[in-house]
VMD Tcl script that draws the C-alpha trace (Angstrom):
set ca {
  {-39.74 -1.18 40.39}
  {-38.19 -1.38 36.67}
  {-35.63 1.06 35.43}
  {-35.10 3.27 32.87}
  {-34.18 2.10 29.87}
  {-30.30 3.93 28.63}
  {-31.60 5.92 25.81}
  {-32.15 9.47 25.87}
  {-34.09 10.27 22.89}
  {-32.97 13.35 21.53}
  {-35.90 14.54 19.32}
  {-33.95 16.25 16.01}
  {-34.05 19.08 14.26}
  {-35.24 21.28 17.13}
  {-32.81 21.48 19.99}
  {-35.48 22.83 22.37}
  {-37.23 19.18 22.24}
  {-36.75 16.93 25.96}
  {-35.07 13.83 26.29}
  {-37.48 11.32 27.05}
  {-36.85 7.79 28.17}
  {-38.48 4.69 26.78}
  {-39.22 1.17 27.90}
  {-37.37 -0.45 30.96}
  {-34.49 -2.84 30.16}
  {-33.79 -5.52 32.36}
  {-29.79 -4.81 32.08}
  {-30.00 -1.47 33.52}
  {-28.83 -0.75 36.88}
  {-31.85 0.76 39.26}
  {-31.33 3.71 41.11}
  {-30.97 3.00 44.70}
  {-28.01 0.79 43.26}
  {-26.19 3.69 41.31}
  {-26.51 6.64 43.03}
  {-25.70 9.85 41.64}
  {-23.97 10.85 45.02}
  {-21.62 7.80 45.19}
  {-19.99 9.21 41.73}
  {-20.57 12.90 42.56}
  {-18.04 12.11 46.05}
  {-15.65 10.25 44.08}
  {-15.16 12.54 41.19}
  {-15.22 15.25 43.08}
  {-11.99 13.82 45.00}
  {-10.41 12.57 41.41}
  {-11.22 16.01 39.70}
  {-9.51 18.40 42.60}
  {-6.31 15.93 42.04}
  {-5.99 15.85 38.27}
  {-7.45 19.51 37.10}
  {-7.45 22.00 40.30}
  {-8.16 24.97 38.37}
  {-11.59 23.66 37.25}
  {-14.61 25.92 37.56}
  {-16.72 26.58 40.64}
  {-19.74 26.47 38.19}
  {-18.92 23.37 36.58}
  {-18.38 21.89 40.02}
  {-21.98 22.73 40.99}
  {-24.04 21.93 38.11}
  {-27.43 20.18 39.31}
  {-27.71 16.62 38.64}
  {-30.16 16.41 35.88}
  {-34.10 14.80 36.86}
  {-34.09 10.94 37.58}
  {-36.99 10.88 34.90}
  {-34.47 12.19 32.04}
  {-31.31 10.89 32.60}
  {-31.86 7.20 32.92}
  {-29.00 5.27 34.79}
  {-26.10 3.41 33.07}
  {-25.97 -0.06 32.03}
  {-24.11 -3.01 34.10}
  {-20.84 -4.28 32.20}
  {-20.12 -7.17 30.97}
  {-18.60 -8.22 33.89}
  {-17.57 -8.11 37.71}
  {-20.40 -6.97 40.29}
  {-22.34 -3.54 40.18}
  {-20.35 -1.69 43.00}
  {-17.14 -2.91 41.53}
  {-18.34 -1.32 38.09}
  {-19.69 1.54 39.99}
  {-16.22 2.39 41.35}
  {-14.38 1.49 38.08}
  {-16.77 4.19 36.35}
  {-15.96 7.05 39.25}
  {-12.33 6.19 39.39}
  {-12.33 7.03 35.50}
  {-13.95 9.57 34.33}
  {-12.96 13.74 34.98}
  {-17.01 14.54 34.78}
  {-20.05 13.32 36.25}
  {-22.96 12.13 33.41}
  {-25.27 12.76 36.29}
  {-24.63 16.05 37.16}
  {-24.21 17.15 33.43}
  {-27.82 19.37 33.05}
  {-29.86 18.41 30.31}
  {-30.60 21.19 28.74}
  {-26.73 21.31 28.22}
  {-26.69 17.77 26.63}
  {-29.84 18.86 23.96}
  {-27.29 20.90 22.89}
  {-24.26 19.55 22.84}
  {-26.06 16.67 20.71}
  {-27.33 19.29 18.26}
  {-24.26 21.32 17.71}
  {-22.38 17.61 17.02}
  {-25.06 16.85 14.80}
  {-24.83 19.95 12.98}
  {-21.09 20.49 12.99}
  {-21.07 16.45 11.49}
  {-22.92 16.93 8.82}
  {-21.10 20.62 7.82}
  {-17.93 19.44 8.40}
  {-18.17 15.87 6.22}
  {-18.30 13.49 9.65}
  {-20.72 11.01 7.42}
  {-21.76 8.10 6.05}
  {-23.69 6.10 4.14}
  {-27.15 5.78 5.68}
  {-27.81 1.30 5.74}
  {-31.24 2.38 5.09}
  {-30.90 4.41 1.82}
  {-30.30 1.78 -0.97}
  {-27.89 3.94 -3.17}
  {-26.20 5.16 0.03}
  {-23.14 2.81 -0.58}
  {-22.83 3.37 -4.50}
  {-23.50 7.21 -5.45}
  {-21.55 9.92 -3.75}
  {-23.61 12.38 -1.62}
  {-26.80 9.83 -1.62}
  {-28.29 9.01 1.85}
  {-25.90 10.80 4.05}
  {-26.13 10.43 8.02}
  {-23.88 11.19 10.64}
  {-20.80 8.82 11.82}
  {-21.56 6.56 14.80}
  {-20.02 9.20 17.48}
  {-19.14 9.41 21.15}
  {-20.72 13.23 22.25}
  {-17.48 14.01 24.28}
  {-13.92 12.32 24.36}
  {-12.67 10.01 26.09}
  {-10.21 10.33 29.44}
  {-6.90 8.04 28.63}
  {-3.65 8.61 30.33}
  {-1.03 10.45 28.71}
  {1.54 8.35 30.40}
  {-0.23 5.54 27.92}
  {-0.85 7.73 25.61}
  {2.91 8.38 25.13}
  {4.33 4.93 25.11}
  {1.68 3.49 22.29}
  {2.80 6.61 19.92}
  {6.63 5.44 20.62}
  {5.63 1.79 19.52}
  {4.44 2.94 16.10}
  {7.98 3.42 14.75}
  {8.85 0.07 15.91}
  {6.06 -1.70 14.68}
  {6.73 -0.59 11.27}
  {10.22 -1.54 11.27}
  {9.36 -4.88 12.57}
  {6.30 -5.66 9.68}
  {9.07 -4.58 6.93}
  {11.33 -7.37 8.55}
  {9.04 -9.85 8.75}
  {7.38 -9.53 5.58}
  {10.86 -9.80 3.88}
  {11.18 -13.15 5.78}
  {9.36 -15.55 3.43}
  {10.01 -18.40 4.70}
  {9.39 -17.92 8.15}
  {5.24 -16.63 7.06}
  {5.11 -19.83 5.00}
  {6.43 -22.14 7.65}
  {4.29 -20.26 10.44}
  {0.95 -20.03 7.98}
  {1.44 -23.85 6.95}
  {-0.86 -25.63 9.38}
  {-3.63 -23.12 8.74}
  {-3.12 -23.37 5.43}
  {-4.49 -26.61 5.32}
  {-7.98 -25.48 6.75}
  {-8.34 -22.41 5.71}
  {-9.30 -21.69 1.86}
  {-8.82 -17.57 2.12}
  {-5.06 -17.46 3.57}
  {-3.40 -20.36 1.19}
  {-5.05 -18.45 -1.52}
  {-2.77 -15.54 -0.09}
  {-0.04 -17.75 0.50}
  {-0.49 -19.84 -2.80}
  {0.27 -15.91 -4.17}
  {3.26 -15.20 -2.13}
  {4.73 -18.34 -3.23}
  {4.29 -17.71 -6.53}
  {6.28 -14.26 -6.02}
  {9.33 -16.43 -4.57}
  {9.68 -18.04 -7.48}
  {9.22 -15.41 -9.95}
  {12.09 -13.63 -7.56}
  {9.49 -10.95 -7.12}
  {11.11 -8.17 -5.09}
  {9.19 -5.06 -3.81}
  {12.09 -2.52 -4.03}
  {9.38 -0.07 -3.05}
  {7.68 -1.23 0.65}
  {5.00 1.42 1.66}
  {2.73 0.40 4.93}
  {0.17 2.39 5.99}
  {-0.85 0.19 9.60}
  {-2.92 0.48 12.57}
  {-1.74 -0.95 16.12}
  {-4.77 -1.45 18.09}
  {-4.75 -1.45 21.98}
  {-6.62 -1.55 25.49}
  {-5.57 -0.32 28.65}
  {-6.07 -3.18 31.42}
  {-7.92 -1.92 34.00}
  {-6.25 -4.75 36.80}
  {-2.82 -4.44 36.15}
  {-2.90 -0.72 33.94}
  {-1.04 -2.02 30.97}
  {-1.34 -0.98 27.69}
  {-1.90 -4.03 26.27}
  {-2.18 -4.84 22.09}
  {-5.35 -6.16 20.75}
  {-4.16 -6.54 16.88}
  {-1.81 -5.04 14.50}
  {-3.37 -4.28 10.83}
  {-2.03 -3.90 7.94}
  {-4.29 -3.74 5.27}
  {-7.76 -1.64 4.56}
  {-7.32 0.71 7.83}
  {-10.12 2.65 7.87}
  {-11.16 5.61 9.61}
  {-7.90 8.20 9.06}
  {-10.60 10.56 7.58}
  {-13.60 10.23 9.66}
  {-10.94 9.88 13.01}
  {-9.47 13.26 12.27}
  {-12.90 14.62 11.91}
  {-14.04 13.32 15.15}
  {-11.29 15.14 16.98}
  {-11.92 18.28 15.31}
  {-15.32 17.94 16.61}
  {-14.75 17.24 20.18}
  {-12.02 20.37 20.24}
  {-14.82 22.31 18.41}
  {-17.47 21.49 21.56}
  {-14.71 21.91 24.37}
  {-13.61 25.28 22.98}
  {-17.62 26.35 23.13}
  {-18.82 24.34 26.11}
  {-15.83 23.15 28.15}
  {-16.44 26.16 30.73}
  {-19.72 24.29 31.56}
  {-18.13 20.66 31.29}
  {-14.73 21.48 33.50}
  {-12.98 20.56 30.16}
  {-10.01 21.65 28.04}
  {-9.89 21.46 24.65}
  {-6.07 21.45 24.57}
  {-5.98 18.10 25.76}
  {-7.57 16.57 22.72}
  {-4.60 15.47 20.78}
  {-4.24 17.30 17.28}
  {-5.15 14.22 14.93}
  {-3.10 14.07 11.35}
  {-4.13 10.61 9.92}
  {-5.56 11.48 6.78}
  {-2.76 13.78 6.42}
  {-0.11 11.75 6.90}
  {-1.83 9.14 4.96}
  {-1.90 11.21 2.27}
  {1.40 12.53 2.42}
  {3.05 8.43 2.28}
  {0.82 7.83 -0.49}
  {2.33 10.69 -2.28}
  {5.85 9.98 -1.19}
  {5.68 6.27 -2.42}
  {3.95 7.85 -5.98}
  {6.94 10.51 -6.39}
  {8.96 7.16 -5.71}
  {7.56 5.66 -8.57}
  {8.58 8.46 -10.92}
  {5.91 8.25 -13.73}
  {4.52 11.34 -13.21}
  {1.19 10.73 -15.50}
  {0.82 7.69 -13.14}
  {-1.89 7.64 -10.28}
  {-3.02 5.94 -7.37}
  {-5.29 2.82 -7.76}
  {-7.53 2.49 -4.67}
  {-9.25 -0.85 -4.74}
  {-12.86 -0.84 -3.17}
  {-15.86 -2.82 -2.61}
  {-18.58 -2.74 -5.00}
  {-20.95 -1.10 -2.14}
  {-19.27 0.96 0.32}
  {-20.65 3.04 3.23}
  {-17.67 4.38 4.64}
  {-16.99 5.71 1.27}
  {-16.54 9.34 2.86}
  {-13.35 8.39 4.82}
  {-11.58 7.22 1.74}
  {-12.96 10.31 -0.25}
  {-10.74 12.57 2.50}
  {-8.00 10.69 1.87}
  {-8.25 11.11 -1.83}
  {-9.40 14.82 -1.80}
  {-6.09 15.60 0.43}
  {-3.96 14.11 -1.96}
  {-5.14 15.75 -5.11}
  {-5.45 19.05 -3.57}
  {-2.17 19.00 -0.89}
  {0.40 16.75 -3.66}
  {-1.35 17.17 -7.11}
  {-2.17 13.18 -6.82}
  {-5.28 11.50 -8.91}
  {-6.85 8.85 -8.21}
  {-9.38 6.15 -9.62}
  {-11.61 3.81 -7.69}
  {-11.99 0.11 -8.81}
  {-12.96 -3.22 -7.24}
  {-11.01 -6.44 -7.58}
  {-13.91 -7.29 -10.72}
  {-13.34 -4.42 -12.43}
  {-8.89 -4.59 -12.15}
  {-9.76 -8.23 -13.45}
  {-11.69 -6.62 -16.30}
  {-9.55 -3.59 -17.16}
  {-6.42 -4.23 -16.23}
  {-3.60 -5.05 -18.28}
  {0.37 -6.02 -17.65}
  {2.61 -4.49 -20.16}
  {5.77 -6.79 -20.33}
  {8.20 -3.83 -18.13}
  {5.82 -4.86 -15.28}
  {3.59 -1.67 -15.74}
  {0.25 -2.16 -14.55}
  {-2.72 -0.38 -16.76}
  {-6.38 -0.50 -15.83}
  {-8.66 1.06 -17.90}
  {-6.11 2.74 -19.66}
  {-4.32 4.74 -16.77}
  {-0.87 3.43 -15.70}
  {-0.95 2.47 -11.87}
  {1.94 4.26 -9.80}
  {0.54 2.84 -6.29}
  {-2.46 0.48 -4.95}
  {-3.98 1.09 -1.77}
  {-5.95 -1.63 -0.45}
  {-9.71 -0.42 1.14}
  {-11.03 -4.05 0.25}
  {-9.29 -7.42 -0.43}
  {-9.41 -8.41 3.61}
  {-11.67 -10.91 4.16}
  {-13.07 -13.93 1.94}
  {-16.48 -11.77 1.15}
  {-14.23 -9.80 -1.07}
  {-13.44 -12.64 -3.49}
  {-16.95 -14.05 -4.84}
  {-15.62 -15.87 -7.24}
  {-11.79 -16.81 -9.50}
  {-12.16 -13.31 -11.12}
  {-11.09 -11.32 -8.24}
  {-8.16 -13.52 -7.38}
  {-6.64 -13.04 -10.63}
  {-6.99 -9.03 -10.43}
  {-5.03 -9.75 -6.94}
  {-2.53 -11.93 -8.54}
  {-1.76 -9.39 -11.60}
  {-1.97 -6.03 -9.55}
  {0.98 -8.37 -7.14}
  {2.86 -9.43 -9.93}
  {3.26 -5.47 -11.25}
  {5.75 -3.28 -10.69}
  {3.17 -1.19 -9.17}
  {3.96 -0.18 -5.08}
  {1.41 -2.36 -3.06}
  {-0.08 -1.16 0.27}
  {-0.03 -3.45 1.21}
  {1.61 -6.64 -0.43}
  {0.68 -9.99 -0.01}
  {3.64 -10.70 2.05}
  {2.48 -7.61 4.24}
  {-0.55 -9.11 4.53}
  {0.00 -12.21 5.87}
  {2.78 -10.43 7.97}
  {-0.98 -8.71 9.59}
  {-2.37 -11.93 10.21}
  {-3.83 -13.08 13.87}
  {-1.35 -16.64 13.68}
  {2.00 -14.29 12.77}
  {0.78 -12.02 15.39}
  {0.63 -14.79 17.75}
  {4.41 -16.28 16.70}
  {5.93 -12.85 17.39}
  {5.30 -13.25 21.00}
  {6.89 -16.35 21.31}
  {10.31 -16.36 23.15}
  {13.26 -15.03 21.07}
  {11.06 -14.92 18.06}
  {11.04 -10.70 18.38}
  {14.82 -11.28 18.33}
  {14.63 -12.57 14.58}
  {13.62 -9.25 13.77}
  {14.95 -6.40 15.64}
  {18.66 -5.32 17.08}
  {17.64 -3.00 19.17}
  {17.12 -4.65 23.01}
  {15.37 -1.60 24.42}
  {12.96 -1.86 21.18}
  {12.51 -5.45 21.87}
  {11.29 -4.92 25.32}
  {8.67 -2.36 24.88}
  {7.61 -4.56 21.78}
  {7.09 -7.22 24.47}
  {5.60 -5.55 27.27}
  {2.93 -4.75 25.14}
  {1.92 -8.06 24.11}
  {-1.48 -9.64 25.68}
  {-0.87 -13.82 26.41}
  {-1.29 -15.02 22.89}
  {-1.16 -19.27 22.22}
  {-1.88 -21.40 19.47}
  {-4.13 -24.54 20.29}
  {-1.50 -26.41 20.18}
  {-0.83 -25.47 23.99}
  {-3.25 -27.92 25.75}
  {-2.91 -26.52 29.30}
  {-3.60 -23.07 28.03}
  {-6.57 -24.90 25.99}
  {-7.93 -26.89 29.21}
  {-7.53 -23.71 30.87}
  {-9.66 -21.49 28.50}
  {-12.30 -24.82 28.54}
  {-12.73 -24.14 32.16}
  {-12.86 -20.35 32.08}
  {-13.53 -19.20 29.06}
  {-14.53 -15.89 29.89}
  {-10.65 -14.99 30.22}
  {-9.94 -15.37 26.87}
  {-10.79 -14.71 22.95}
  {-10.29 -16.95 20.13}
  {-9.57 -15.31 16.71}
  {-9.34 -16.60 13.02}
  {-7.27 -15.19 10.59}
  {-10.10 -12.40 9.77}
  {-10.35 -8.58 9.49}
  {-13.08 -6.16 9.42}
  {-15.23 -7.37 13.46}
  {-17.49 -9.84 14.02}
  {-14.97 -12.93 13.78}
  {-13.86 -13.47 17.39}
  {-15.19 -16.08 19.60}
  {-16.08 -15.09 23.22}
  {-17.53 -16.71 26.44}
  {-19.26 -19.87 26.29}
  {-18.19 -19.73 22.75}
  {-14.73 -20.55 23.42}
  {-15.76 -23.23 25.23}
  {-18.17 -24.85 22.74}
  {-15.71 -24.09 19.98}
  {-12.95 -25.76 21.54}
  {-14.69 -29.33 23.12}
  {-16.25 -29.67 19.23}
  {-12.57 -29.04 17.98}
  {-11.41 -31.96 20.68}
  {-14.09 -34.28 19.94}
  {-13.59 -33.41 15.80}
  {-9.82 -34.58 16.26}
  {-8.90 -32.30 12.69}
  {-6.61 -29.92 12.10}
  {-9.08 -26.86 12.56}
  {-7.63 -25.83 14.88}
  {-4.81 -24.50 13.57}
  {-7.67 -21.62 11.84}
  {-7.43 -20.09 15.50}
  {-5.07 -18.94 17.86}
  {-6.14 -18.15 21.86}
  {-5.70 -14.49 23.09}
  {-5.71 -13.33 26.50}
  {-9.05 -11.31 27.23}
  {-8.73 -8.00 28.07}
  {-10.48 -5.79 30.38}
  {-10.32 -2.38 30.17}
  {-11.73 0.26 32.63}
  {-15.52 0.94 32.17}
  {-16.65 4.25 31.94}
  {-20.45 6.38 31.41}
  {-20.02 8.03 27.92}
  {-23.10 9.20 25.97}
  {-22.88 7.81 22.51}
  {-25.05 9.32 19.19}
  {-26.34 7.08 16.78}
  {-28.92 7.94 14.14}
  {-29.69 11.70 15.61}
  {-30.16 9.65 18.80}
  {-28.06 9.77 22.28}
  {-27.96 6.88 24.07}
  {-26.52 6.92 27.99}
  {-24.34 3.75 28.77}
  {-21.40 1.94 30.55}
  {-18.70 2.21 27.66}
  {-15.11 1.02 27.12}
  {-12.44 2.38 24.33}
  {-9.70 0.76 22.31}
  {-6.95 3.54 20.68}
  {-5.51 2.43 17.19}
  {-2.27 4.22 16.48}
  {-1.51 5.19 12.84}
  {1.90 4.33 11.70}
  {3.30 4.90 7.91}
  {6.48 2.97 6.68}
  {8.40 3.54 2.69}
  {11.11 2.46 1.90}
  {13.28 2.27 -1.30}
  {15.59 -0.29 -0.97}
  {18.12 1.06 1.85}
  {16.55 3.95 2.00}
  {13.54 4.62 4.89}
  {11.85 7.97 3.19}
  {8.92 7.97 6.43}
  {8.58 5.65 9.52}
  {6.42 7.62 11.85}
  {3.54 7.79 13.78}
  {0.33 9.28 12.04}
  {-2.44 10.05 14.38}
  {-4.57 7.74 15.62}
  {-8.16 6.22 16.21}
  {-10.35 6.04 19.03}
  {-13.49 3.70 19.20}
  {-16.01 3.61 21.94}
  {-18.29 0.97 22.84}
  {-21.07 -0.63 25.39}
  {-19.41 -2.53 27.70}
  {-21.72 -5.33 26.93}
  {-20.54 -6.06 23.34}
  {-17.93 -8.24 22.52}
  {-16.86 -6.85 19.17}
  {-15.58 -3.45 18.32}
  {-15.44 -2.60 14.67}
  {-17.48 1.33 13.90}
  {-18.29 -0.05 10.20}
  {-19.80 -3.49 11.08}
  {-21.81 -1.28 13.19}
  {-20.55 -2.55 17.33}
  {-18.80 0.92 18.05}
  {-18.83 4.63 17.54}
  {-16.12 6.79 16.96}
  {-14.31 8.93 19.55}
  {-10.99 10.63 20.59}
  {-8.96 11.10 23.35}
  {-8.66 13.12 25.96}
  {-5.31 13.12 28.21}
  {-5.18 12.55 31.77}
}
mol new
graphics top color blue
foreach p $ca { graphics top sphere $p radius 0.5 }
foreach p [lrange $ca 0 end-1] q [lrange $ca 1 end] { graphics top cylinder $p $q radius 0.2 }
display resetview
């Protein structure tokens, strides 16, 4: 007999509609192999250990009808009972036992509280959407309820924020070491020695950013083998989502504070989320720096931009919390407008620049054609503060990432031994392909690892067979590809049921999250002004995608909720 297929379709605007499931899907895991029991004995065991005050009535909801809450999805790996007992083992409530009447409404006071509360974006399907403000609106990609992570964990990757900026400052001071560790991919790939063709060309001017401000993201997974919290990437340019992030926190506190009587939840243990504030609040810091008060902040876009809404918070906190303005301009138009007045000043359009913040400039796609490398090259020759520079750019890359874990390299950087080791301990295996055991290795089992470019923004990574393919047509090539890539241990984190809303519509399915931490970093020469941890991200996906970015469109957005 077929399954279910994993979508509940939750019929919108009514809330009184049913869920009805569609088509079968031959991914989905039948019912005699997933029973609603097996999870119902294990949670109840993991629930009395971890919360022993819960409710009796939350305890004995009814597991909702087999016809209308279709079973989960398999992961992307490992057997079906070994997924089965990864889910039970992880979760503090049971998707099957969650009525659903109680999910119709859950999903319509999200909805509703989303689109009150500015959780949007642009909708793909709405052709001005990405252009005009308040055009072809839709809800964020969202996770209906947050997700369980350990405190424990939760703790130690807000304690590695500080760190991490101190260590990016360091690095990106070090020229020569990011044009000595860059060189090999410099020579095969066009879009970093265009970066590094501009840091060199700072060098020699003698180009020194008195003024450093970082505004960064460290993203990690918590390995479900060996429970490590384990780092996936470190970013230092264009991180998006301190607007939208905060806003899906606020959401999930919202529903736990009306509903988590009925779930066996606590609202308290959604941690209070200040990205956009503390965004804000280093981008006004680094302005007041500057000390031109008619000055304002430049943030550099792309021409079309979807997520415009989480950059809009960013900007409407500023003006209204520090008195900052701002203007909106893509790398054409700074080529077009802008103008260097011999003390370094940077004008565009008229308006001296006090600080650029970077929400485009990432990835190749951002620089069609010579015009949009010379806005780059003028806005880094200005005396304007850059967030990031070029030289913290390339300090974000995958191959610097990769040299940091190298023995004694973290040493280079940072005095502090105790620093050092939790710097370390929170490093996945990371190898250039210049390790040929490691590559034979990954060859033979490529399902244990990723292979990365020098990319941001998702959809770059290599996985599976892949890796494989990738690296025997690099072998049989005999270039110097690749030195484009570097090899990253694959990590698997614990698989869980979550319910995640796209488009008005909830779909049921075996999930897994990666946390970003928010860090901010200024300095003034000597001086640190902020180095601290600012809130955070949490991003939910089906266990059966590779990729994880919300924009590109592979996850949704989330939050956390301590264990």
């Amino acid at each position: 007999m077929g399954s279910a297929n994993s979508t509940l379709s939750v019929s919108l605007p009514s809330p009184n509609h049913s869920l009805c499931p569609s088509t079968t899907s031959s991914k989905s895991i039948s019912q005699s192999q997933l029973k609603p029991q097996y999870f119902t004995d294990c949670i109840t065991n993991l629930t009395h250990l971890l919360h022993p005050k819960l409710t009796k009535r939350a305890m004995s909801q009814s597991a909702a009808p087999a016809s209308l809450v279709s079973p989960l999805k398999c992961a992307n790996s490992g057997t079906v009972d070994n997924q089965a007992e990864t889910v039970a083992n992880s979760v503090l409530f049971d998707p099957h036992r969650i009525d659903e009447k109680l999910i119709q409404k859950l999903v319509y006071d999200g909805l509703v509280w989303s689109s009150l509360n500015g959780l949007v974006v642009g909708d793909r399907n709405v052709q001005r959407s990405g252009t005009v403000p308040g055009v072809g609106m839709v809800h964020a990609p969202l996770s209906l309820l947050p997700t369980p992570f350990p405190e424990s964990h939760w703790q130690q990757a807000c304690q590695l924020a500080p760190i991490f900026n101190e260590l990016i400052d360091r690095v990106s001071l070090d020229g020569r070491f990011l044009q000595e560790s860059l060189s090999r991919t410099k020579k095969v790939d066009e879009f970093t020695s265009r970066l590094l063709d501009i840091h060199s060309k700072m060098i020699e001017m003698k180009k020194q950013e008195e003024i450093r401000l970082g505004l960064h993201r460290s993203d990690y997974m918590l390995d479900a083998q060996t429970k490590l919290l384990l780092q996936v990437e470190f970013n230092t340019i264009s991180c998006s989502f301190p607007g939208l992030g905060c806003r899906a926190s606020k959401l999930h506190r919202s529903l736990l504070n009306y509903y988590g009587n009925h779930l066996a939840l606590d609202s308290g243990r959604v941690p209070h989320n200040p990205a956009v504030e503390k965004f804000a609040e280093a981008l006004a810091q680094a302005w007041c720096e500057y000390r031109n008060p008619r000055a304002v902040v430049l943030v550099v876009v792309q021409a079309e931009e979807r997520n415009m809404y989480d950059q809009h918070w960013l900007c409407a906190v500023l003006r209204e919390r520090h008195g900052v303005a701002t203007i909106r301009k893509t790398l054409a138009e700074i080529d077009a407008e802008g103008e260097l007045l011999p003390d370094g000043v940077l004008m565009v359009n008229g308006e001296a620049i006090a600080v650029i913040y970077f929400r485009a400039g990432y990835a190749p796609t951002d620089y069609p054609s010579e015009s949009e490398w010379r806005a780059r090259l003028l806005m880094e020759q200005s005396s304007a503060i850059k967030c990031p520079s070029v030289a913290y750019h390339l300090a974000g890359t995958k191959k610097i990432q990769q040299e940091l874990a190298k023995p004694n390299v973290l040493e280079r950087f940072l005095d502090d031994k105790d620093a050092i080791e939790k710097v370390r301990k929170c490093f996945a295996g990371l190898w250039s392909l210049d390790d040929l055991d490691v590559v034979r290795d990954a060859i033979e089992r490529p399902e244990l690892y990723v292979m990365k470019p020098q990319r941001e923004g998702g959809g770059n990574n290599i996985y599976g067979d892949g890796v494989r393919e990738t690296l025997l047509r690099l072998q049989k090539e005999g270039t110097e590809e690749n030195a484009a890539y570097i090899l990253m241990q694959r990590i698997f984190p614990t698989v869980s049921p979550a319910f995640l809303i796209r488009e008005g519509i909830c779909h049921k399915d075996h999930a897994l999250s990666e946390l970003g931490i928010y860090g901010a970093y200024l300095r003034n020469n000597e001086k640190v002004i902020m180095n601290e941890q600012c809130g955070y991200l949490m991003r939910t996906k089906v266990s059966s995608s590779n990729e994880g970015g919300v924009a590109a469109g592979f996850a949704v957005l989330d939050s956390v909720y301590l264990t």
